[in-house]
LOVO-363873 format. One record per residue: residue number from 1; residue in three letters; x, y, z of N, C-alpha, C in turn. Coordinates in steps of 0.001 Angstrom, whole numbers. Example, Ala and Ser with C-alpha at 12.3 -4.5 7.8 and 13.67 -1.06 7.14 Angstrom:
r num=1 | residuo=ALA | neast=13190 | nnorth=-5690 | nup=7800 | caeast=12300 | canorth=-4500 | caup=7800 | ceast=13200 | cnorth=-3300 | cup=7800
r num=2 | residuo=SER | neast=12850 | nnorth=-2250 | nup=7080 | caeast=13670 | canorth=-1060 | caup=7140 | ceast=12900 | cnorth=30 | cup=7870
END
This chain:
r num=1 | residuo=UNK | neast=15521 | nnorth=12638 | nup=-11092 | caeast=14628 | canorth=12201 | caup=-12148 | ceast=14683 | cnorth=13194 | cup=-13280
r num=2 | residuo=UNK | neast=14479 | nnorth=12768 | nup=-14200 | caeast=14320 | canorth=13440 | caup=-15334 | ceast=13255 | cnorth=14565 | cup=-15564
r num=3 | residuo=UNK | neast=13547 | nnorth=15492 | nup=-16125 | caeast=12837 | canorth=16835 | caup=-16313 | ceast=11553 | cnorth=16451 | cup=-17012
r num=4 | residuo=UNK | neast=12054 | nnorth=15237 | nup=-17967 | caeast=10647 | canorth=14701 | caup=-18606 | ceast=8928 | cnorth=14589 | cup=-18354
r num=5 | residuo=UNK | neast=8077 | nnorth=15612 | nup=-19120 | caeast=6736 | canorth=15325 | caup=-18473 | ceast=6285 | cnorth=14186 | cup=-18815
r num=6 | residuo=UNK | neast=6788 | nnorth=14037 | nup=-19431 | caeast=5999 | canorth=12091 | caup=-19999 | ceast=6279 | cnorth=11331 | cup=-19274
r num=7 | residuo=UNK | neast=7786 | nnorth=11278 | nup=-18766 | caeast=8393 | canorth=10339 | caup=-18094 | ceast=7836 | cnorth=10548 | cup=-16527
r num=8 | residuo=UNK | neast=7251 | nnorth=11503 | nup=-15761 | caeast=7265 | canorth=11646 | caup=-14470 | ceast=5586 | cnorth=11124 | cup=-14758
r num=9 | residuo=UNK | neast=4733 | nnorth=11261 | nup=-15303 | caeast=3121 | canorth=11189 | caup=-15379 | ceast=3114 | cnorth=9306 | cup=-15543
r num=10 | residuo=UNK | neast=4234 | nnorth=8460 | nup=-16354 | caeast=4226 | canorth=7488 | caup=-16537 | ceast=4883 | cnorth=6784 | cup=-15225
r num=11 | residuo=UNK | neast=5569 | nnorth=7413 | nup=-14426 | caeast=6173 | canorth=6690 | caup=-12793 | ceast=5015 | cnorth=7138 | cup=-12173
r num=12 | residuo=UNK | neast=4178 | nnorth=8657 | nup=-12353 | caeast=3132 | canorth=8242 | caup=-11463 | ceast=1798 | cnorth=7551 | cup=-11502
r num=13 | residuo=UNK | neast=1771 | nnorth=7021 | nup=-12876 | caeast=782 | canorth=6185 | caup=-13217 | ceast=1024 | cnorth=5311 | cup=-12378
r num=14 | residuo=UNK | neast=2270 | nnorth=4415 | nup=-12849 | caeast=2317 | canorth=3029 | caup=-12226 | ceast=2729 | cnorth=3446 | cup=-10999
r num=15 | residuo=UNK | neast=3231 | nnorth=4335 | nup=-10027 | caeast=3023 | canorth=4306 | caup=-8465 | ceast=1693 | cnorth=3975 | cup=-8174
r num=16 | residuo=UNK | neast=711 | nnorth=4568 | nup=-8664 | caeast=-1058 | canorth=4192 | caup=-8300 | ceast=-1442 | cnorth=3217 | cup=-8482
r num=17 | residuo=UNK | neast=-645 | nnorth=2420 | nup=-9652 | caeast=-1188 | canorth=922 | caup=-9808 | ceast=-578 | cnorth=220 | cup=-8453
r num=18 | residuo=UNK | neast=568 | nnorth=642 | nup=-8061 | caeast=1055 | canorth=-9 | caup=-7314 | ceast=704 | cnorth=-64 | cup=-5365
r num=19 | residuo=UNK | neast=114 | nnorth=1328 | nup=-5644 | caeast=-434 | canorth=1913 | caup=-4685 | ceast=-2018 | cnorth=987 | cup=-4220
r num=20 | residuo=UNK | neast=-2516 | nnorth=1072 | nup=-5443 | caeast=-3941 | canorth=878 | caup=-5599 | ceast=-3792 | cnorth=-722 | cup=-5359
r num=21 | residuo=UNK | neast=-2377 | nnorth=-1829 | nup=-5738 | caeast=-2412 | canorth=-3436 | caup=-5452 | ceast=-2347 | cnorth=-3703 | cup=-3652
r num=22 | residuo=UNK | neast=-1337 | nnorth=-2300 | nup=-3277 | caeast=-980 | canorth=-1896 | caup=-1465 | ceast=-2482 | cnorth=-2152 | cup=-1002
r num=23 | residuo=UNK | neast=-3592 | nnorth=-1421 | nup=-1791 | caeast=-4810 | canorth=-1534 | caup=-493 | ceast=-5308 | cnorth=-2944 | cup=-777
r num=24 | residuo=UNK | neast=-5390 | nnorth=-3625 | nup=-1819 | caeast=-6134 | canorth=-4526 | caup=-1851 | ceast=-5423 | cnorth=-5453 | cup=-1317
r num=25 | residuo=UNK | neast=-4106 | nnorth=-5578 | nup=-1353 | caeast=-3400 | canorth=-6745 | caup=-135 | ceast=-3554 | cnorth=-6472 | cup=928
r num=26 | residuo=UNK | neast=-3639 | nnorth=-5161 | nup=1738 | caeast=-3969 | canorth=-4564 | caup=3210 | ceast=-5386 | cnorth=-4822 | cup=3166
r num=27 | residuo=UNK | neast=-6520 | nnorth=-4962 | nup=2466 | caeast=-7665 | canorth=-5459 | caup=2619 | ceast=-7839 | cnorth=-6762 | cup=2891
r num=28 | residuo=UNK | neast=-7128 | nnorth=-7697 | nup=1745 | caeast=-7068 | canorth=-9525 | caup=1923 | ceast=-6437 | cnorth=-9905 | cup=3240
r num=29 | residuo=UNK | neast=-5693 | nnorth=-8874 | nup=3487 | caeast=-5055 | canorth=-9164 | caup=4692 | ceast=-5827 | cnorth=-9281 | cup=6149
r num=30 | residuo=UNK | neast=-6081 | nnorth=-8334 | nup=5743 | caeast=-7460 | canorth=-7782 | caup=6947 | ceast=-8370 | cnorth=-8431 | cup=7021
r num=31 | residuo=UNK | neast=-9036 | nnorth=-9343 | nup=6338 | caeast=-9859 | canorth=-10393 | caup=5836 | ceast=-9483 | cnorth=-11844 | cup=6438
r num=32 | residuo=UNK | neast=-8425 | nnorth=-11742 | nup=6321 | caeast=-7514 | canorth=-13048 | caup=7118 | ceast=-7715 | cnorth=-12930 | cup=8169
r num=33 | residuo=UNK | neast=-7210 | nnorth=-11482 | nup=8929 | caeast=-6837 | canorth=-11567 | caup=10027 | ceast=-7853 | cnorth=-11484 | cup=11227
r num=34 | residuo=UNK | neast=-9367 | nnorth=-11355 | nup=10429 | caeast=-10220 | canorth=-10965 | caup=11020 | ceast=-10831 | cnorth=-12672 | cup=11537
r num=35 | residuo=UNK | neast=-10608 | nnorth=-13653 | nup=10384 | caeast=-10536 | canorth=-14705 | caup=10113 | ceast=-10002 | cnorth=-15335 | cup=11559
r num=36 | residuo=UNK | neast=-9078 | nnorth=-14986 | nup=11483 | caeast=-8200 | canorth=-15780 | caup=12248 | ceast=-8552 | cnorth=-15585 | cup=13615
r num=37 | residuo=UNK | neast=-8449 | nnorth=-13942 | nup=13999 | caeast=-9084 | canorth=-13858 | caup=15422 | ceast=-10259 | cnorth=-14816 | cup=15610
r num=38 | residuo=UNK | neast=-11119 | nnorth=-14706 | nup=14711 | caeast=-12275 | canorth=-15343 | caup=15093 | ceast=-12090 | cnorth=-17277 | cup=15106
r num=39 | residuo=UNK | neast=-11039 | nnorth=-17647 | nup=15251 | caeast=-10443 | canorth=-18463 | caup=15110 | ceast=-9731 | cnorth=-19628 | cup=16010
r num=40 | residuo=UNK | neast=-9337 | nnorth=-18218 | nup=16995 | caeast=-8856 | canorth=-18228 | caup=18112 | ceast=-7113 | cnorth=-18437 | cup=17386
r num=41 | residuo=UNK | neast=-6972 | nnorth=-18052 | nup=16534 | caeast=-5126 | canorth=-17754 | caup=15918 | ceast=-4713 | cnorth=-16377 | cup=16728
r num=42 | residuo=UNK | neast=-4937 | nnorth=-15816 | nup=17556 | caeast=-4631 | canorth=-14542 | caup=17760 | ceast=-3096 | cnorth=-13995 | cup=17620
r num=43 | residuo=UNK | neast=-1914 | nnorth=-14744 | nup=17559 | caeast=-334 | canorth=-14596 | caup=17796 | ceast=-657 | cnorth=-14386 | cup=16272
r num=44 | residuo=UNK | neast=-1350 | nnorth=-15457 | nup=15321 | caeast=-993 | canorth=-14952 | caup=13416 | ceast=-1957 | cnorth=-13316 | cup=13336
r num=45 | residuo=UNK | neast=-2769 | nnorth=-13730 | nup=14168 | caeast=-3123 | canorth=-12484 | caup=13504 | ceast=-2936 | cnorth=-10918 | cup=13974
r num=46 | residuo=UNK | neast=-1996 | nnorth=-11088 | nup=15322 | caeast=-1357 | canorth=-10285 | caup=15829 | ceast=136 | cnorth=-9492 | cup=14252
r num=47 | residuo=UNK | neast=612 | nnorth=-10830 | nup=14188 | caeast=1339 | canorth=-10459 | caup=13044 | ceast=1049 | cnorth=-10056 | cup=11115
r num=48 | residuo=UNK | neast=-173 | nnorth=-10414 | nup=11228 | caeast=-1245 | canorth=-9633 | caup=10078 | ceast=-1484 | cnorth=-8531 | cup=10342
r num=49 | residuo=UNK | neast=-1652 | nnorth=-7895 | nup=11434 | caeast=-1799 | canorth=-6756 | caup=11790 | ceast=-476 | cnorth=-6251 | cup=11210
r num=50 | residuo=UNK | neast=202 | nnorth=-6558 | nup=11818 | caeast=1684 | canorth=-5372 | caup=12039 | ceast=1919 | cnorth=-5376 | cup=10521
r num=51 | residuo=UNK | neast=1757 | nnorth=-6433 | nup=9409 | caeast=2042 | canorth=-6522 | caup=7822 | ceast=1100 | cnorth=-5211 | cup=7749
r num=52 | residuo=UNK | neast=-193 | nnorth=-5104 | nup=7879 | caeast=-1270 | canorth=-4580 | caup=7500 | ceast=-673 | cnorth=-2838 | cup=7598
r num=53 | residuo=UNK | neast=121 | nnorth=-2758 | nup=9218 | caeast=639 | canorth=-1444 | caup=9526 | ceast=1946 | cnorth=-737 | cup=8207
r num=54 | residuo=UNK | neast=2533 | nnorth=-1983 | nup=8157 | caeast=3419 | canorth=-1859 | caup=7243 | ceast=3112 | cnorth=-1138 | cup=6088
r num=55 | residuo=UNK | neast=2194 | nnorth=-1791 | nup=5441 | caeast=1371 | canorth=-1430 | caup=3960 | ceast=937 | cnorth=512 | cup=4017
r num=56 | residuo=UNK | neast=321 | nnorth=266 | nup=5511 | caeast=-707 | canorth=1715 | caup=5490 | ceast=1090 | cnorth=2731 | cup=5494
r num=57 | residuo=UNK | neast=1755 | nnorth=2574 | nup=5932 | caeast=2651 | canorth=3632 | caup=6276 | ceast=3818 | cnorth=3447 | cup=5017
r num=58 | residuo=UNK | neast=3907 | nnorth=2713 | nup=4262 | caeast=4199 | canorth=1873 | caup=3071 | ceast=3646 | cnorth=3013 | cup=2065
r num=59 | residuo=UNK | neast=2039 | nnorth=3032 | nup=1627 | caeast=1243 | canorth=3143 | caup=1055 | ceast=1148 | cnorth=5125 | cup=1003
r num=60 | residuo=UNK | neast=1508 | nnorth=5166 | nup=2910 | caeast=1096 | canorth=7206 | caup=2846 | ceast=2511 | cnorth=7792 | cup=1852
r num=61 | residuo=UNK | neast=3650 | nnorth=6784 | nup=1781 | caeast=5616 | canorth=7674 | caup=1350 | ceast=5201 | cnorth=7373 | cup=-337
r num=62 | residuo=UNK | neast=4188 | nnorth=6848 | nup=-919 | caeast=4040 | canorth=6165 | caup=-2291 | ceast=3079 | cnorth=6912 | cup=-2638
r num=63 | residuo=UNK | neast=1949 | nnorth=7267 | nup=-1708 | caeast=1014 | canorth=8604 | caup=-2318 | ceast=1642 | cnorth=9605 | cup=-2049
r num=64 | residuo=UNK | neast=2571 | nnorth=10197 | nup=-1272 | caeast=3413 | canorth=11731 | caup=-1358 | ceast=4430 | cnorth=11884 | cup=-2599
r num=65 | residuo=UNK | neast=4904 | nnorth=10415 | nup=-3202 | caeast=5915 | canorth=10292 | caup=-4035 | ceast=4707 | cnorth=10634 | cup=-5117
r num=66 | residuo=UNK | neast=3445 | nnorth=10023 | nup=-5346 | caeast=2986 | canorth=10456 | caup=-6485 | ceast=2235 | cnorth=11644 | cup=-6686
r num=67 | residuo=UNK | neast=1924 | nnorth=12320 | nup=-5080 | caeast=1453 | canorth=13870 | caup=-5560 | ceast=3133 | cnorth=15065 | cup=-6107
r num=68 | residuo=UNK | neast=3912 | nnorth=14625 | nup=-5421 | caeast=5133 | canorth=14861 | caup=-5970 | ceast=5466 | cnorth=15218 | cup=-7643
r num=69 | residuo=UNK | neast=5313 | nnorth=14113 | nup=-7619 | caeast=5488 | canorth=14182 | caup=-9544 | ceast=4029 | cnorth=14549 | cup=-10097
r num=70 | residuo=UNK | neast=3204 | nnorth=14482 | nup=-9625 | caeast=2015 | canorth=15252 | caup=-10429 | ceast=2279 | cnorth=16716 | cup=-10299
r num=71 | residuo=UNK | neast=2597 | nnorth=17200 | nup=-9349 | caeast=2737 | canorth=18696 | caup=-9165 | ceast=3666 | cnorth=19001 | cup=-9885
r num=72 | residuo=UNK | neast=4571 | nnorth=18363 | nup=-10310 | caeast=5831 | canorth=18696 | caup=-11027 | ceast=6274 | cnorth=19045 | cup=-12144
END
Protein backbone atom coordinates (compact mmCIF):
# COMPACT_ATOMS: atom_id res chain seq x y z
CA UNK A 1 0.00 0.00 0.00
CA UNK A 2 0.91 3.28 -0.46
CA UNK A 3 2.91 5.44 2.00
CA UNK A 4 -0.04 7.83 1.57
CA UNK A 5 -1.72 9.24 4.87
CA UNK A 6 -4.78 10.18 3.11
CA UNK A 7 -4.92 7.21 1.21
CA UNK A 8 -4.55 4.60 4.25
CA UNK A 9 -7.23 6.80 6.73
CA UNK A 10 -9.65 6.65 3.50
CA UNK A 11 -9.29 2.38 3.20
CA UNK A 12 -9.74 2.59 6.83
CA UNK A 13 -12.73 4.57 6.79
CA UNK A 14 -14.50 2.43 4.42
CA UNK A 15 -13.12 -0.95 6.13
CA UNK A 16 -15.51 0.32 9.19
CA UNK A 17 -18.26 1.02 6.96
CA UNK A 18 -17.82 -2.25 5.85
CA UNK A 19 -17.11 -3.69 9.05
CA UNK A 20 -19.92 -1.84 10.76
CA UNK A 21 -22.63 -3.46 7.44
CA UNK A 22 -20.64 -7.25 8.83
CA UNK A 23 -22.50 -6.70 12.29
CA UNK A 24 -25.70 -5.65 11.16
CA UNK A 25 -26.03 -8.67 8.69
CA UNK A 26 -24.61 -11.02 11.64
CA UNK A 27 -27.42 -9.37 13.69
CA UNK A 28 -30.43 -9.84 10.85
CA UNK A 29 -29.06 -13.00 10.69
CA UNK A 30 -29.31 -13.89 14.15
CA UNK A 31 -32.79 -12.60 14.12
CA UNK A 32 -33.70 -15.18 11.53
CA UNK A 33 -32.15 -17.74 13.01
CA UNK A 34 -33.57 -17.30 16.26
CA UNK A 35 -36.82 -17.19 14.19
CA UNK A 36 -36.44 -20.20 12.78
CA UNK A 37 -35.41 -22.34 15.76
CA UNK A 38 -38.43 -21.24 17.24
CA UNK A 39 -39.98 -22.59 14.26
CA UNK A 40 -38.95 -25.83 14.45
CA UNK A 41 -36.42 -25.06 10.99
CA UNK A 42 -33.52 -26.20 13.05
CA UNK A 43 -31.16 -27.77 9.83
CA UNK A 44 -31.73 -23.64 8.31
CA UNK A 45 -30.89 -22.42 11.21
CA UNK A 46 -28.13 -24.67 12.00
CA UNK A 47 -26.70 -23.14 8.73
CA UNK A 48 -27.41 -19.35 9.85
CA UNK A 49 -25.37 -20.07 12.47
CA UNK A 50 -22.28 -21.23 10.68
CA UNK A 51 -22.95 -17.78 8.06
CA UNK A 52 -23.19 -15.89 11.41
CA UNK A 53 -19.57 -17.72 12.45
CA UNK A 54 -18.31 -16.72 9.20
CA UNK A 55 -19.04 -12.92 9.58
CA UNK A 56 -17.63 -12.88 13.40
CA UNK A 57 -14.17 -14.36 12.21
CA UNK A 58 -14.70 -12.39 8.81
CA UNK A 59 -15.27 -9.23 10.83
CA UNK A 60 -12.02 -9.91 13.79
CA UNK A 61 -9.07 -10.05 10.03
CA UNK A 62 -11.13 -6.52 8.91
CA UNK A 63 -10.81 -4.88 12.42
CA UNK A 64 -6.90 -5.92 12.64
CA UNK A 65 -6.63 -4.69 8.91
CA UNK A 66 -8.09 -1.39 10.16
CA UNK A 67 -6.15 -0.93 13.46
CA UNK A 68 -3.25 -1.65 11.05
CA UNK A 69 -3.54 1.32 8.94
CA UNK A 70 -4.59 3.59 11.72
CA UNK A 71 -1.36 2.94 13.49
CA UNK A 72 0.41 3.54 10.40
Amino acid sequence: MSDNPEAKIATADALTLLLHNQHALAAAIEEVTMWLSANGVDSVAANAISAIETLDTNAQGITDAIMQLRQS
